[in-house]
GUVOTOR-727616 format. One record per residue (C-alpha): residue number from 1; residue in one letter; x, y, z. Coordinates in nm, 4 decimals. Layout:
// GUVOTOR-727616
NUM/a/X/Y/Z
...
This chain:
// GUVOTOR-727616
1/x/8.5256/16.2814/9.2052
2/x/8.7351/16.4595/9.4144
3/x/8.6887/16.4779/9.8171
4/x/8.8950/16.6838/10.0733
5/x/8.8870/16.4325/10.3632
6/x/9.0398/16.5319/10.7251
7/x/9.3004/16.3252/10.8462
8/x/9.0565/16.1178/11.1163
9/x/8.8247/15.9890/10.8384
10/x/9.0948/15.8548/10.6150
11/x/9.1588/15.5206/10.5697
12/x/9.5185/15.4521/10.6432
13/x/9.5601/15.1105/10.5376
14/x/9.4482/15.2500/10.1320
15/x/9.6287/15.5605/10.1990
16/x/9.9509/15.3989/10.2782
17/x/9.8696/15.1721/10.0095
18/x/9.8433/15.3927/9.7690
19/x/10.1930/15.5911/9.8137
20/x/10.3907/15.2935/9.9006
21/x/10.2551/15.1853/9.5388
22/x/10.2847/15.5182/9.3162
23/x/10.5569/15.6175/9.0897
24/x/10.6896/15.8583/9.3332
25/x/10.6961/15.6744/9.7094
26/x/10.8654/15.9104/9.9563
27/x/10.8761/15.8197/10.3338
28/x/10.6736/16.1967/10.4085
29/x/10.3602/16.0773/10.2506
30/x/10.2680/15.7728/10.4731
31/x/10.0109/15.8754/10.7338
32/x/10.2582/15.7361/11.0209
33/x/10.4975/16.0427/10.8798
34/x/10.2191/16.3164/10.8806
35/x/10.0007/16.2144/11.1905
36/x/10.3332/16.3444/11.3757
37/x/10.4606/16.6123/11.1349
38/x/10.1029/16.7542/11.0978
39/x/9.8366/16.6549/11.3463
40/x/9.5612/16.8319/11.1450
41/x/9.5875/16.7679/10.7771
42/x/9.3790/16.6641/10.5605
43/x/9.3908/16.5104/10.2162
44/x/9.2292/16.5354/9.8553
45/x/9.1418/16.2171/9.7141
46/x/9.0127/16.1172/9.3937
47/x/8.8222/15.7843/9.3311
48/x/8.8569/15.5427/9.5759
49/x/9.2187/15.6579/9.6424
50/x/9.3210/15.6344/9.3018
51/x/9.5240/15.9585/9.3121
52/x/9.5739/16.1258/9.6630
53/x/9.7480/16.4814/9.7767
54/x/9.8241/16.5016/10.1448
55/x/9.7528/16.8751/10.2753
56/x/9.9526/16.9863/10.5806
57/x/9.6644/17.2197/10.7214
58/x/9.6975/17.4797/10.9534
59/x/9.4176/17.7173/11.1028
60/x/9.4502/18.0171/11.2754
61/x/9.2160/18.3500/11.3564
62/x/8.9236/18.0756/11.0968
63/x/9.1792/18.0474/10.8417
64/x/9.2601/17.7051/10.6508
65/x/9.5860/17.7753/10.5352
66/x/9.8695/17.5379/10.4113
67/x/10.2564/17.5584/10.4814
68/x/10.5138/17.2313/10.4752
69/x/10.6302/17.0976/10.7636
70/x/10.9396/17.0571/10.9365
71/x/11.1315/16.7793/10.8652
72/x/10.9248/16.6858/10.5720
73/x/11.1012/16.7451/10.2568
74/x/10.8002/16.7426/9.9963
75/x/10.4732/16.5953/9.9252
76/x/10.2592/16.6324/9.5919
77/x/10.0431/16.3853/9.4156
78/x/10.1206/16.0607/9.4602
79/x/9.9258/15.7550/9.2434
80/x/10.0351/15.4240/8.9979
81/x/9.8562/15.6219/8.7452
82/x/10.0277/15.8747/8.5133
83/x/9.9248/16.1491/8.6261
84/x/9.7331/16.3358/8.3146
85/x/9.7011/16.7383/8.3227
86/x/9.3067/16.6770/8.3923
87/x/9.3802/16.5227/8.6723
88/x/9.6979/16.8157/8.7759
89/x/9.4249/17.0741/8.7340
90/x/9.1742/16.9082/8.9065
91/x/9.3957/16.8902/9.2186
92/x/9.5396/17.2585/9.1430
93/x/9.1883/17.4130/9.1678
94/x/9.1332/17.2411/9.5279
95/x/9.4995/17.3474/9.6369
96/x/9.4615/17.7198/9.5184
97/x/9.1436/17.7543/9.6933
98/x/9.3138/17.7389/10.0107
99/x/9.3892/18.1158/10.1439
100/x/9.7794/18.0686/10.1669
101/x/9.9613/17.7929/10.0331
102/x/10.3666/17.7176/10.0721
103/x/10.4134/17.3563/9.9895
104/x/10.6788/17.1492/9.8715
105/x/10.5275/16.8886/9.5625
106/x/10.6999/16.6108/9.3532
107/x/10.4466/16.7613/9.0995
108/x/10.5138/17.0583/8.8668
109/x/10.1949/17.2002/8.8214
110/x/10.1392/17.4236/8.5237
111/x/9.9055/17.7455/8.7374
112/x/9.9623/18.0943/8.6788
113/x/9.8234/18.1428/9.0103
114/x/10.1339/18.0478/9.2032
115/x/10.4910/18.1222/9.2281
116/x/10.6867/17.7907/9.1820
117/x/11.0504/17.7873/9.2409
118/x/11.2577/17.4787/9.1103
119/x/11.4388/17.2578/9.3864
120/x/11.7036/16.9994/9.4037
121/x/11.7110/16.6803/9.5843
122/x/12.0528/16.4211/9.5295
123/x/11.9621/16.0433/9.4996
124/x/12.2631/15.8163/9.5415
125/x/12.1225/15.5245/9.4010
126/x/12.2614/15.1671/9.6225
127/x/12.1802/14.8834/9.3712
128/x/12.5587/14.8677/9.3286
129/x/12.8588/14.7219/9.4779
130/x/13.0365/14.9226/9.7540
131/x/13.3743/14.9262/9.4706
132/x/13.1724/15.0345/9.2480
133/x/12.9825/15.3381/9.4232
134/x/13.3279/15.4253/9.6119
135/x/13.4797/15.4936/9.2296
136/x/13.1701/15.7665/9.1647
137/x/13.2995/15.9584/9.4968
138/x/13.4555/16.2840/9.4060
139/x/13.8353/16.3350/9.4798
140/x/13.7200/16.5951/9.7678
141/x/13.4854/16.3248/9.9224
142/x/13.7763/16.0511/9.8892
143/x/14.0141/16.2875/10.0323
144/x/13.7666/16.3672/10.3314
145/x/13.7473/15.9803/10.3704
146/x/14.0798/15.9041/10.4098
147/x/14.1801/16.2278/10.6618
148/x/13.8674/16.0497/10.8816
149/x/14.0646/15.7945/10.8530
150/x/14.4457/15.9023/10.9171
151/x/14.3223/16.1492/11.1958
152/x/14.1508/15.8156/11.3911
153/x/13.8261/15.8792/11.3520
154/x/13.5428/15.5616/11.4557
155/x/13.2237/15.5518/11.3067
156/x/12.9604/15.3190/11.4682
157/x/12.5441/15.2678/11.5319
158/x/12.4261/15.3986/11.8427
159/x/12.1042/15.4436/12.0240
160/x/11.8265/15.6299/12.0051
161/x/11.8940/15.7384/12.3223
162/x/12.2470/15.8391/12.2838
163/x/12.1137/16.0397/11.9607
164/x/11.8680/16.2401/12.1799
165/x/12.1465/16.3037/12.4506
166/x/12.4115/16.4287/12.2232
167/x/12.2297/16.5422/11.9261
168/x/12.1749/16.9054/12.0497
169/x/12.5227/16.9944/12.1057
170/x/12.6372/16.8951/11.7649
171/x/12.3642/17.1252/11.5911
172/x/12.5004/17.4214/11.4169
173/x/12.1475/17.5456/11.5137
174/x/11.9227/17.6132/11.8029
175/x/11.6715/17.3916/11.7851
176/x/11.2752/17.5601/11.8968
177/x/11.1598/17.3145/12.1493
178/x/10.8359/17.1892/11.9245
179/x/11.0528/17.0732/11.6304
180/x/11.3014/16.9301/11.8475
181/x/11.0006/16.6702/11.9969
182/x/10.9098/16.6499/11.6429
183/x/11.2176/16.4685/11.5218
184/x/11.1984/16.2730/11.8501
185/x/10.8240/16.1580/11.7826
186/x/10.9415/16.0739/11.4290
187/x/11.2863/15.8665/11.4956
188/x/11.0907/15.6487/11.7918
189/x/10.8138/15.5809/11.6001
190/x/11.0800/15.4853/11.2979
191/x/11.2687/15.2750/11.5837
192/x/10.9221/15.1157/11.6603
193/x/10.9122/14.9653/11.3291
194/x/11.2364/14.8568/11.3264
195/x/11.3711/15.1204/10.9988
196/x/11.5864/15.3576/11.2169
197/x/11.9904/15.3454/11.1922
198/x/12.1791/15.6309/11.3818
199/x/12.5373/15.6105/11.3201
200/x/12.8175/15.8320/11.4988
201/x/13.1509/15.9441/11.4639
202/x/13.4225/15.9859/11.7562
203/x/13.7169/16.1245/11.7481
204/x/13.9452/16.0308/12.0923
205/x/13.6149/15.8781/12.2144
206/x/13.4171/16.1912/12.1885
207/x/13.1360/16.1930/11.9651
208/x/13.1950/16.4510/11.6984
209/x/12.8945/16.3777/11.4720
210/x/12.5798/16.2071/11.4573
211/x/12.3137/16.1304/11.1560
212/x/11.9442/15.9445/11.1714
213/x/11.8997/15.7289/10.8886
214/x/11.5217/15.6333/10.8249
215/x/11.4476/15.3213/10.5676
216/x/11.1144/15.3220/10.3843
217/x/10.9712/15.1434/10.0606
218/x/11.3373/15.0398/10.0088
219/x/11.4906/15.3450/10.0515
220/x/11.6875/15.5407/10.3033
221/x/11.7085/15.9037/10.4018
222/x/11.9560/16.1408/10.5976
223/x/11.7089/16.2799/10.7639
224/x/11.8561/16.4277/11.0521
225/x/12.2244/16.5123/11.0809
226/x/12.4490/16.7140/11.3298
227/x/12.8287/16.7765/11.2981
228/x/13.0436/16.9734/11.5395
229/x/13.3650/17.1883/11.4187
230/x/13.6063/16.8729/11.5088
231/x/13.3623/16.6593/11.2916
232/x/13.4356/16.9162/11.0215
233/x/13.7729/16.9655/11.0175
234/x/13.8775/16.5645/11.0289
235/x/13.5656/16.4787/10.7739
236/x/13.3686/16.2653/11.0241
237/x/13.0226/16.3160/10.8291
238/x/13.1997/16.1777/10.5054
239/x/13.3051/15.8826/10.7285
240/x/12.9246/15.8239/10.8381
241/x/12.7883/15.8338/10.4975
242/x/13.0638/15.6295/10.3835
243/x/13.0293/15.3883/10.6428
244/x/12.6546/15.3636/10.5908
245/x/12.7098/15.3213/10.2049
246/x/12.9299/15.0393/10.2639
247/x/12.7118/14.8513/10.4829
248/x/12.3843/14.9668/10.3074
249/x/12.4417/14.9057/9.9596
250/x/12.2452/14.6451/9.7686
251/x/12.0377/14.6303/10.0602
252/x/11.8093/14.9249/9.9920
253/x/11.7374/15.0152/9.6419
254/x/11.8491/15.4424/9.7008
255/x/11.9964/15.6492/9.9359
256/x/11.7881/16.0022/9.9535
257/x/11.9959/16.2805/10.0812
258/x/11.6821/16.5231/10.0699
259/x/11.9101/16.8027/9.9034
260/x/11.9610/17.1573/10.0237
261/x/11.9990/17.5224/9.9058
262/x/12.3015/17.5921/10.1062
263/x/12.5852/17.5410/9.8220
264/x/12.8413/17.3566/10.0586
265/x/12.5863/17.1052/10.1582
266/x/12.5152/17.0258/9.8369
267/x/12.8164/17.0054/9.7250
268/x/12.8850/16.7764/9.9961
269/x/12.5482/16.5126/9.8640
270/x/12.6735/16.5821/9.5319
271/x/13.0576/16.4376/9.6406
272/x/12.9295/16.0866/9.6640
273/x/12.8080/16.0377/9.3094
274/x/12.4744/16.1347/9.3499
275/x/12.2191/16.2671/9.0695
276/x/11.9922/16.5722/9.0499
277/x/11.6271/16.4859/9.1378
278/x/11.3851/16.7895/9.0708
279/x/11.1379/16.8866/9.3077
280/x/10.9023/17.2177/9.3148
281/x/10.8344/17.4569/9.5828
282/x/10.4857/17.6631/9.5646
283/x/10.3934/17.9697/9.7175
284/x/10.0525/18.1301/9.6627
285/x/9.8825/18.3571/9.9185
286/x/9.5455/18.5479/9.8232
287/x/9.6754/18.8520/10.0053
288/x/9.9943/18.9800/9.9878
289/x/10.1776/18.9227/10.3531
290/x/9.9104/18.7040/10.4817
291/x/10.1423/18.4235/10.5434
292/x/10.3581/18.6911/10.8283
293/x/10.0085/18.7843/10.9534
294/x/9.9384/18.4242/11.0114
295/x/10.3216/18.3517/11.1727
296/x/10.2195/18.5745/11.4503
């Protein structure tokens, strides 16, 4: 009942179907989001794509191995069904066999076989009035707010372009060249379809911050943002989020901040009212340090 299909031989149109219609949609399981974030996966599907489970696939030195991929905060099982454990241990047993697995699931699956580490995305969610939402913000997050405000700083939507000229600069990061034309693929193609907002902030007409917003099956994600030490100490990326809550809300059903395991980030998703969404992170390698062999 259950086929591991690469990516070339699936058929989008009931792939995309099929997560755009399961209990637990998220934008990194279309086949849009992995063609780019994972040229070669593959997929397990059961029935005629009554339960699917994207596989980020990797293969080095003959190796089939799994690991998550950038930008792509989880994947798992996705299906209108309830998922039943016959059907979690059907898809565990194809997963496991894999040499080395690291992947990021909406699914807890109940294996001895594999470490699995709790996770914790925030979901703001937008069916609300802006009054409303803004009275759920945390006296640090109003407080950031208003010094954006007081200290002059704008917050508006830019372009594409101006994201990929400036973006770099405001990274606390270095950014390796390959993601870096990752994110690019993803926000044009997102542009292409017409679900991309960028907003920025500027203080004294200088951009201080920047964050890509992508909309999918009525919901939006910070996917990528970038703040700079002015953005920081005036609260500029309080002022973007605010800004896009204001002129977001009731339009999209959720606003998916994609979490984080730094504390102060979180703290900072957290600020606007958000709630705790669960996810699981699982990490099972046949060998011990086969996954650093394989980094090499």
């Amino acid at each position: 009942m259950i086929r591991c299909i690469p990516c070339n031989k699936i058929d989008k149109v009931l792939w995309d179907k099929t997560v755009s219609e399961s209990k637990h949609p998220v934008l990194y399981a279309f086949s849009w989001y992995l063609d780019i974030v994972s040229p070669q996966w593959k997929a397990l599907i059961y029935g005629n794509y009554e339960y699917i489970m994207p596989l980020p696939v990797k293969r080095k030195y003959g190796i089939s191995y799994i690991v998550q991929p950038h930008i792509t905060q989880q994947l798992g099982i996705f299906s209108k069904h309830d998922i039943t454990p016959e059907i979690l241990k059907t898809f565990e047993k194809s997963l496991f066999s894999f040499f080395s697995v690291r992947y990021s699931s909406n699914i807890q699956f109940q294996t001895t076989k594999a470490r699995i580490k709790q996770r914790v995305n925030y979901i703001l969610p937008l069916q609300k009035s802006y009054e409303e939402l803004y009275s759920n913000f945390s006296e640090n997050c109003v407080r950031n707010i208003k010094k954006s405000q007081k200290n002059g700083i704008q917050v508006q939507l830019v372009s594409l372009d101006f994201f990929i000229t400036h973006f770099k600069e405001l990274s606390l990061f270095t950014i390796p060249e390959p993601i870096w034309q990752t994110i690019q693929t993803v926000l044009s193609q997102a542009q292409n379809s017409q679900s991309l907002y960028i907003y920025s902030a500027f203080f004294e007409h200088k951009v201080c911050a920047l964050a890509a917003f992508i909309t999918s099956n009525n919901s939006m994600y910070y996917l990528v943002p970038g703040a700079n030490s002015v953005a920081r100490k005036y609260g500029a990326s309080y002022a973007i989020v605010n800004a896009c809550i204001k002129e977001r809300c009731l339009q999209y059903a959720k606003l998916d901040f994609e979490g984080s395991e730094i504390a102060g980030i979180a703290q900072f998703y957290a600020s606007f009212g958000s709630i705790v969404q669960p996810y699981y992170y699982i990490s099972k390698h046949s060998i011990p340090g086969i996954y650093s062999f394989l980094k090499k």
